[in-house]
Biopython code that builds the backbone (N, CA, C, O; Angstrom):
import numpy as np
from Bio.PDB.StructureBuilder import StructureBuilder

atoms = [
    (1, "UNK", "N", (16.561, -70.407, 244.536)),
    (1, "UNK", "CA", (15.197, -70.650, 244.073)),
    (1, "UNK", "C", (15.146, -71.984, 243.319)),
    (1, "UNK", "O", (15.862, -72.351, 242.387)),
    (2, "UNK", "N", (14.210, -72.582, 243.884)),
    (2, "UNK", "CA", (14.564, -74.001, 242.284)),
    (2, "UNK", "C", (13.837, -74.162, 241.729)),
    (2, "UNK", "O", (12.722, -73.693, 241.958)),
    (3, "UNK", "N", (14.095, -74.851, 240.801)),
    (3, "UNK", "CA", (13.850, -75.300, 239.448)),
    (3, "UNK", "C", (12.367, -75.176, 238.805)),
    (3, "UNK", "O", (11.819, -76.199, 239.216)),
    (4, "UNK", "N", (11.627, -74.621, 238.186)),
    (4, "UNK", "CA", (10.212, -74.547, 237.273)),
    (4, "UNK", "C", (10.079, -75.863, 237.028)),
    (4, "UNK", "O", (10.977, -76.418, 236.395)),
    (5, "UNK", "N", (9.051, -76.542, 237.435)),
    (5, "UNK", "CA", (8.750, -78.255, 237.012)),
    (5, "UNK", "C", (7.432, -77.622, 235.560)),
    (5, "UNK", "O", (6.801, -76.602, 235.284)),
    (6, "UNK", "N", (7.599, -78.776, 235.117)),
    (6, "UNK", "CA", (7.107, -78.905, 233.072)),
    (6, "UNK", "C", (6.047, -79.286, 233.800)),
    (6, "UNK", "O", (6.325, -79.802, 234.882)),
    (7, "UNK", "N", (4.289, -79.126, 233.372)),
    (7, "UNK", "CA", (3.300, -80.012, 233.306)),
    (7, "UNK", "C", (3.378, -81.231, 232.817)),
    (7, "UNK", "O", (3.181, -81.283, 231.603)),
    (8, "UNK", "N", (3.620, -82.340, 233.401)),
    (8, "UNK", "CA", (3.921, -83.740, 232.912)),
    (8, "UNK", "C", (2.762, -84.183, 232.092)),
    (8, "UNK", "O", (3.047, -84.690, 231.007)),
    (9, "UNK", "N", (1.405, -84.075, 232.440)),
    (9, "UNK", "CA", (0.415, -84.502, 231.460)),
    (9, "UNK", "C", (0.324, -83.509, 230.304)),
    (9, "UNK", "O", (-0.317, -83.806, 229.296)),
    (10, "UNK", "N", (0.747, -82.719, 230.385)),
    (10, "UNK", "CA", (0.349, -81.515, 229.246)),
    (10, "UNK", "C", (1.820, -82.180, 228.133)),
    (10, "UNK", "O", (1.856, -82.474, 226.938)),
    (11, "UNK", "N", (2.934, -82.206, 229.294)),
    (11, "UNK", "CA", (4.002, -82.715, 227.861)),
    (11, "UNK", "C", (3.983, -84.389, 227.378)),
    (11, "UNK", "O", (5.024, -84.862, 226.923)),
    (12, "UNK", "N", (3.045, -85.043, 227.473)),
    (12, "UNK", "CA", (2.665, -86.020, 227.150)),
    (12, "UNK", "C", (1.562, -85.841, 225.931)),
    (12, "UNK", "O", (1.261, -86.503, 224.938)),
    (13, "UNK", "N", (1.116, -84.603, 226.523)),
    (13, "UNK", "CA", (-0.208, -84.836, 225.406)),
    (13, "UNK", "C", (0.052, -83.865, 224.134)),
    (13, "UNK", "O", (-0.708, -83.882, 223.166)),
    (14, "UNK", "N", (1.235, -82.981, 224.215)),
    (14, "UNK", "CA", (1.804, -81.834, 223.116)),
    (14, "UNK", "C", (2.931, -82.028, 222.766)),
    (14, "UNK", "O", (3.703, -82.512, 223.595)),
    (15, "UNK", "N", (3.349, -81.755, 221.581)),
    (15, "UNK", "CA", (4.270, -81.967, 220.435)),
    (15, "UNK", "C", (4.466, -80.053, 220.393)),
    (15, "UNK", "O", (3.579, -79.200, 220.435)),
    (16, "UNK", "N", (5.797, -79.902, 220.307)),
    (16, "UNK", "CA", (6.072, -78.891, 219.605)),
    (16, "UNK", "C", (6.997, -79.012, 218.153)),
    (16, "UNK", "O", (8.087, -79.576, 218.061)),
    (17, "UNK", "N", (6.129, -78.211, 216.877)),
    (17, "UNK", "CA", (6.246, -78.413, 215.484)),
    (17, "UNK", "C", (7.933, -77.897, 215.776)),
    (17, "UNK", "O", (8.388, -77.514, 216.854)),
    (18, "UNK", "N", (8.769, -78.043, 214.280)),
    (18, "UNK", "CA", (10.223, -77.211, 213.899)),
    (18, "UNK", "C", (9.549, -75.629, 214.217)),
    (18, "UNK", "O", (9.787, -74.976, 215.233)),
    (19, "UNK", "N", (8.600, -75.176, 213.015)),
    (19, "UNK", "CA", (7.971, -73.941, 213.134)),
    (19, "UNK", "C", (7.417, -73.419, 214.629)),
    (19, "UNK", "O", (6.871, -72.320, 214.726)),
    (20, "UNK", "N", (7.570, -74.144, 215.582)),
    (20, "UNK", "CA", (7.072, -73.256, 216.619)),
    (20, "UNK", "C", (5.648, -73.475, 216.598)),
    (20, "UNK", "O", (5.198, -72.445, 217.100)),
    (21, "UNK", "N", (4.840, -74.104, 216.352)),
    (21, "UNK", "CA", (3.153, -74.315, 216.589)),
    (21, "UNK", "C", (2.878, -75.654, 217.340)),
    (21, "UNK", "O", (3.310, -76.760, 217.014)),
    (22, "UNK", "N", (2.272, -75.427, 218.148)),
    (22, "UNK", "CA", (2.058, -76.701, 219.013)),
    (22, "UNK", "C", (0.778, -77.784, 218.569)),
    (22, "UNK", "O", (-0.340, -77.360, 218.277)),
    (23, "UNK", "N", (1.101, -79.099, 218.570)),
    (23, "UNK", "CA", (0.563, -79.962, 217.667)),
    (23, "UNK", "C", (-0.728, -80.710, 218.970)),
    (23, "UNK", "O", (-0.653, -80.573, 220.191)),
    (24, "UNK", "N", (-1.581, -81.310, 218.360)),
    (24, "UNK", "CA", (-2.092, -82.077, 219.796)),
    (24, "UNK", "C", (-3.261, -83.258, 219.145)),
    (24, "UNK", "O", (-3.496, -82.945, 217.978)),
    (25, "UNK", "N", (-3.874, -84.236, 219.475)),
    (25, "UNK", "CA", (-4.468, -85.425, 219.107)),
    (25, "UNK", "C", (-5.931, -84.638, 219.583)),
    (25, "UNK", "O", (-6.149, -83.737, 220.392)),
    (26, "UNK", "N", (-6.758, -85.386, 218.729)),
    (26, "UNK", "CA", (-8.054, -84.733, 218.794)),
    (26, "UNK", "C", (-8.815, -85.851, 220.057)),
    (26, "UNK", "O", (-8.451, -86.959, 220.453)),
    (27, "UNK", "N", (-10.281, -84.781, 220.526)),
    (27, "UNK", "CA", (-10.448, -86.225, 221.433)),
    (27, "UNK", "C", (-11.660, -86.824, 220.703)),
    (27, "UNK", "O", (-11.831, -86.834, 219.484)),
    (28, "UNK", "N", (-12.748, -87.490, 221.973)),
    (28, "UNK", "CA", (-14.010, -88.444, 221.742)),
    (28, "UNK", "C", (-13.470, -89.240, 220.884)),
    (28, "UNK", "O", (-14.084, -88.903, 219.871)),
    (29, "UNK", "N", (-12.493, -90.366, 220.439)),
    (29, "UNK", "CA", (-12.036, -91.454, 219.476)),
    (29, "UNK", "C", (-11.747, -92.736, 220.304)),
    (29, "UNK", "O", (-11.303, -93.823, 219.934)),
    (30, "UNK", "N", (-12.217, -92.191, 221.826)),
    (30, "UNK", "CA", (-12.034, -93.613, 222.715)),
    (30, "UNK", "C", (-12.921, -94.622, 222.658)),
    (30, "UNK", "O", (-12.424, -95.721, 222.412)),
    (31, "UNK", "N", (-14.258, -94.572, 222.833)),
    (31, "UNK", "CA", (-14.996, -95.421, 223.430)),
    (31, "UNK", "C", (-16.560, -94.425, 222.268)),
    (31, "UNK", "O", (-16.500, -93.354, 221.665)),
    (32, "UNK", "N", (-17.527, -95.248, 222.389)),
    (32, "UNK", "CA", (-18.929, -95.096, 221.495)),
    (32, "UNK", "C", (-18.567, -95.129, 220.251)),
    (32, "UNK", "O", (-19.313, -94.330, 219.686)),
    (33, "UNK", "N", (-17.908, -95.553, 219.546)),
    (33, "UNK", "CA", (-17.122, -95.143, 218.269)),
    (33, "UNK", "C", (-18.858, -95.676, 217.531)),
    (33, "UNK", "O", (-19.222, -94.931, 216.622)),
    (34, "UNK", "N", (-19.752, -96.736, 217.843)),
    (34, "UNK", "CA", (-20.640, -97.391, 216.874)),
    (34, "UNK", "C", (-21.277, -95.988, 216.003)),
    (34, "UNK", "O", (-21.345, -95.756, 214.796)),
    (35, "UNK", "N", (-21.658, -95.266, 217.105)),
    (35, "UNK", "CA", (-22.645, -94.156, 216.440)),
    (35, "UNK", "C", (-22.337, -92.898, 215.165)),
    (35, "UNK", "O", (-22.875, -92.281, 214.246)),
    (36, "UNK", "N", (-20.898, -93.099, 216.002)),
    (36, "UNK", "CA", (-20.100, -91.723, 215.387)),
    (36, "UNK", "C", (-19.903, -92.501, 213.592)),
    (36, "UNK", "O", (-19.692, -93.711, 213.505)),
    (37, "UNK", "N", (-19.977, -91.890, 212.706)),
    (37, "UNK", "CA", (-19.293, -92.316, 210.952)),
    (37, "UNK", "C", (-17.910, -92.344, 210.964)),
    (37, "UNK", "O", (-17.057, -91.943, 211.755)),
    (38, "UNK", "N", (-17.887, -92.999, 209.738)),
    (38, "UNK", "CA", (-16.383, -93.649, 209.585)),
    (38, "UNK", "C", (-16.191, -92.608, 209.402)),
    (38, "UNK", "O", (-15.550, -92.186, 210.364)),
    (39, "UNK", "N", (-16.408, -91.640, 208.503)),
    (39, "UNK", "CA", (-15.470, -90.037, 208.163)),
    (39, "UNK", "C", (-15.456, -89.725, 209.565)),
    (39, "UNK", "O", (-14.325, -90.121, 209.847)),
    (40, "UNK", "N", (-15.829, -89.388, 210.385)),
    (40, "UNK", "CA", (-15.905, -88.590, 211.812)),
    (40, "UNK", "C", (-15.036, -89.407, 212.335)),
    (40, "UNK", "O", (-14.253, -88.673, 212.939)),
    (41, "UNK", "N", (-14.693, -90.533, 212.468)),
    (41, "UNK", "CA", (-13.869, -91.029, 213.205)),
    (41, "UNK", "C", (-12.560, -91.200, 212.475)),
    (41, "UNK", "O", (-11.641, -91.476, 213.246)),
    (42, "UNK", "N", (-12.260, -91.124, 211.360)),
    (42, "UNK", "CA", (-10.972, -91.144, 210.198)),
    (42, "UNK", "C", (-10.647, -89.563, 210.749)),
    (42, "UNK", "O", (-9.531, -89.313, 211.204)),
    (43, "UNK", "N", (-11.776, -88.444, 210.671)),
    (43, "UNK", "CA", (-10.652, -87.241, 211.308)),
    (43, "UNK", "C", (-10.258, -87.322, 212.394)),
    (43, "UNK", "O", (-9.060, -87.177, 212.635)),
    (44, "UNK", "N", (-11.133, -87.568, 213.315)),
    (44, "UNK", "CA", (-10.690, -87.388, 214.784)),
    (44, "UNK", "C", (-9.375, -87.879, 214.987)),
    (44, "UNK", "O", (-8.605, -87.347, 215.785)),
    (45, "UNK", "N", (-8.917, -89.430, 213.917)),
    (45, "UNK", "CA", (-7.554, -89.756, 214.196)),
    (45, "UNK", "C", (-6.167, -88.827, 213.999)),
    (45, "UNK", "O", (-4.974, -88.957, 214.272)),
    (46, "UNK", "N", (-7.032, -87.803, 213.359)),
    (46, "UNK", "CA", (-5.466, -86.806, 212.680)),
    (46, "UNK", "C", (-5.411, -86.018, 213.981)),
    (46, "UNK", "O", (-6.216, -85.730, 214.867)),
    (47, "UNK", "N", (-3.552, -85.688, 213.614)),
    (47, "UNK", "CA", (-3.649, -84.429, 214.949)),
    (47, "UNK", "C", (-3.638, -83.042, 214.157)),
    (47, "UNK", "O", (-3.263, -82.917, 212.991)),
    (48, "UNK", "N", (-4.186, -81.866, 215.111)),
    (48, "UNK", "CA", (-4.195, -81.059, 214.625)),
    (48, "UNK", "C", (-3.473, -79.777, 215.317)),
    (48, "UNK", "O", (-3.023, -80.064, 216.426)),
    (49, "UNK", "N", (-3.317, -78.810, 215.033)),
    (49, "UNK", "CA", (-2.613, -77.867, 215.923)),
    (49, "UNK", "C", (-3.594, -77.167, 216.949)),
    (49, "UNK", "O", (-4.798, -77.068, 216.712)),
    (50, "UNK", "N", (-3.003, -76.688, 218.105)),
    (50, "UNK", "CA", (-3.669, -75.865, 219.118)),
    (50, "UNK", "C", (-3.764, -74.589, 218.472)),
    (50, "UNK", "O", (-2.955, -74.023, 217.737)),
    (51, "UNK", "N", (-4.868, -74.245, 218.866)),
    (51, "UNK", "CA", (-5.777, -72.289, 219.056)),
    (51, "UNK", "C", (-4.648, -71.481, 219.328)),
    (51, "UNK", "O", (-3.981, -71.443, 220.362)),
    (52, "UNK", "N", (-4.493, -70.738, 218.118)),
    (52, "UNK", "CA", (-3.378, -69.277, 218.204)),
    (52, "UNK", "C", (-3.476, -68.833, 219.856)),
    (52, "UNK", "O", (-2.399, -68.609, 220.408)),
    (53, "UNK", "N", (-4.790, -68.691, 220.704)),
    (53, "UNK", "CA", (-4.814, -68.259, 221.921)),
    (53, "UNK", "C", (-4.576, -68.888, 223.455)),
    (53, "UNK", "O", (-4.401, -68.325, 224.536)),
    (54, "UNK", "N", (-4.656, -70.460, 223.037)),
    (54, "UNK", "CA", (-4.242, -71.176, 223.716)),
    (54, "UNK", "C", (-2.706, -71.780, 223.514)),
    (54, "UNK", "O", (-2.623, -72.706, 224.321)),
    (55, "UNK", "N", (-1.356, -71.648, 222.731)),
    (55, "UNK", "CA", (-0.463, -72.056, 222.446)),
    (55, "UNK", "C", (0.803, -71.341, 223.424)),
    (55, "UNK", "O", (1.884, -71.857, 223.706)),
    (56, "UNK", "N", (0.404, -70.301, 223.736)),
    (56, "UNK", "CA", (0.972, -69.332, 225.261)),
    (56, "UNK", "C", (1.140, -69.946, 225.876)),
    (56, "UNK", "O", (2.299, -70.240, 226.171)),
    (57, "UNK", "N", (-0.025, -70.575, 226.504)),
    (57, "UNK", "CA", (-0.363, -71.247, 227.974)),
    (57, "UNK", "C", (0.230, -72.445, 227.784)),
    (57, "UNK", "O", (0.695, -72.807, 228.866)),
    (58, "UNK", "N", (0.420, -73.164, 227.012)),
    (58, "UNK", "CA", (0.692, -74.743, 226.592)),
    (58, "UNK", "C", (2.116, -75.014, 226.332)),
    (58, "UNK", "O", (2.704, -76.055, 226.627)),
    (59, "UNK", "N", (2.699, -73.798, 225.651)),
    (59, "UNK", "CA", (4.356, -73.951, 225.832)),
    (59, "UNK", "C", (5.106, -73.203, 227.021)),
    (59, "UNK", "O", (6.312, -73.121, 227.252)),
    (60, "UNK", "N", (4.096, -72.725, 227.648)),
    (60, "UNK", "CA", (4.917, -72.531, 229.605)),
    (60, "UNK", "C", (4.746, -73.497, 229.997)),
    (60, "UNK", "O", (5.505, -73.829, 230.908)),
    (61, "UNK", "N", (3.745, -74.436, 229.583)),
    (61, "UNK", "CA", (3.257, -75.913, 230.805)),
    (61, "UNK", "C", (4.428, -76.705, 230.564)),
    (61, "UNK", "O", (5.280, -77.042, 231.386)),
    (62, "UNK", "N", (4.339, -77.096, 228.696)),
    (62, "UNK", "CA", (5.744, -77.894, 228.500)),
    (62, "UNK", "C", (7.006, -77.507, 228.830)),
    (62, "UNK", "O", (7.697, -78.351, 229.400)),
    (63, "UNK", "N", (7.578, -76.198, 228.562)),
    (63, "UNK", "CA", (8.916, -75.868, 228.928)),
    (63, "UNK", "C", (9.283, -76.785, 230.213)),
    (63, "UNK", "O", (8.633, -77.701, 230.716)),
    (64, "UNK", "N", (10.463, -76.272, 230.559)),
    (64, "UNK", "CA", (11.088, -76.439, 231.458)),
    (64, "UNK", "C", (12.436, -77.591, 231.297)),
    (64, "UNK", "O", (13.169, -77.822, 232.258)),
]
sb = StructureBuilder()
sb.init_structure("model")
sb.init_model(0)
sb.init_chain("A")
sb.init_seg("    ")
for serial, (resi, resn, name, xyz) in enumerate(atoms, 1):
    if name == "N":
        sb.init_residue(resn, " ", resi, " ")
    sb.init_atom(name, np.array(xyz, "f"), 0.0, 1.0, " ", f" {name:<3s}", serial, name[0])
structure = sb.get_structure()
């Protein structure tokens, strides 16, 4: 049988923490930035962790 291939864009776009919680960059910080406020755009730069319900699905994509 071979080998389980990793989601290549998914392990580009996720960090897994020491603790086991998967980390990820927030989006909309590309492009229209004029409209959006400086606070709104100072968070969007932080990363934040993935949804207790989505972190399943996201460390089968990365594994491998």
């Amino acid at each position: 049988m071979p080998k389980m291939k990793s989601n290549r864009s998914a392990k580009k776009r996720f960090k897994v923490t020491g603790t086991g919680k998967v980390k990820r960059e927030k989006a909309l910080r590309s492009h229209k930035l004029t409209k959006k406020s400086s606070k709104r755009k100072r968070h969007l730069g932080k990363a934040t962790l993935v949804s207790k319900a989505e972190t399943r699905t996201v460390k089968r994509m990365i594994q491998a």
